[in-house]
C-alpha positions, 0 to 999 in steps of 0.5 A, spaced: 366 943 763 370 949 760 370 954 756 372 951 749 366 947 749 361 952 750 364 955 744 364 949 740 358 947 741 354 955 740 359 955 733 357 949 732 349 951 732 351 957 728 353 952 723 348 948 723 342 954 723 345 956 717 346 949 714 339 946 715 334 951 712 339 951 706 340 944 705 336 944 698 342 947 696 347 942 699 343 936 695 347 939 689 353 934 693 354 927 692 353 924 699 350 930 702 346 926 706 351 922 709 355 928 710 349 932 713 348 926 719 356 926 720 355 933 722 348 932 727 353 926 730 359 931 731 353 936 733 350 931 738 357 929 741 358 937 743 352 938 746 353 931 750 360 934 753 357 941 755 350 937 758 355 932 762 358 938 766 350 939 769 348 932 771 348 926 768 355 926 767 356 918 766 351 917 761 352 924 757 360 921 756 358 915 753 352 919 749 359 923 746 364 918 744 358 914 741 356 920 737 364 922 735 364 914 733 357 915 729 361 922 726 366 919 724 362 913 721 358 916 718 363 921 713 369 915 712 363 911 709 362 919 705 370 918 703 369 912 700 362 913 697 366 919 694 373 916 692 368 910 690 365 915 685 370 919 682 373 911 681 367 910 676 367 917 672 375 915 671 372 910 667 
């Protein structure tokens, strides 16, 4: 474990603590949804590289990399809800 991951991860919280309560104000974004899940997967995936330093080290490795693969999923179907979307108002 190293020191940039501890930092991540207490940014990433930082983020999330102001992001979750606010999130009525975030619905105002088309894919909001979609978007929220792609952060709590990024999230998620940091937690996993700095709790694979403690124990479990095996199953916290693929814990992070299906969460980055569930992050990355999660916004490419956003990207092409949106780009699918502005297509339509185009019209």
């Amino acid at each position: 474990m190293q020191e940039s991951e501890i930092i991540t991860l207490v940014l990433g919280l930082a983020v999330a603590a102001l992001l979750i309560p606010n999130y009525s104000q975030m619905k105002r974004f088309p894919g909001s949804r979609i978007l929220l899940v792609a952060f709590l997967m990024m999230l998620s995936a940091w937690a996993a590289t700095v709790l694979e330093g403690f124990f479990w080290s095996e199953l916290f490795n693929i814990v992070e990399h299906f969460s980055y693969l569930l992050s990355t999923a999660s916004f490419a179907a956003w990207l092409f809800f949106m780009v699918r979307r502005r297509g339509r108002a185009e019209r």
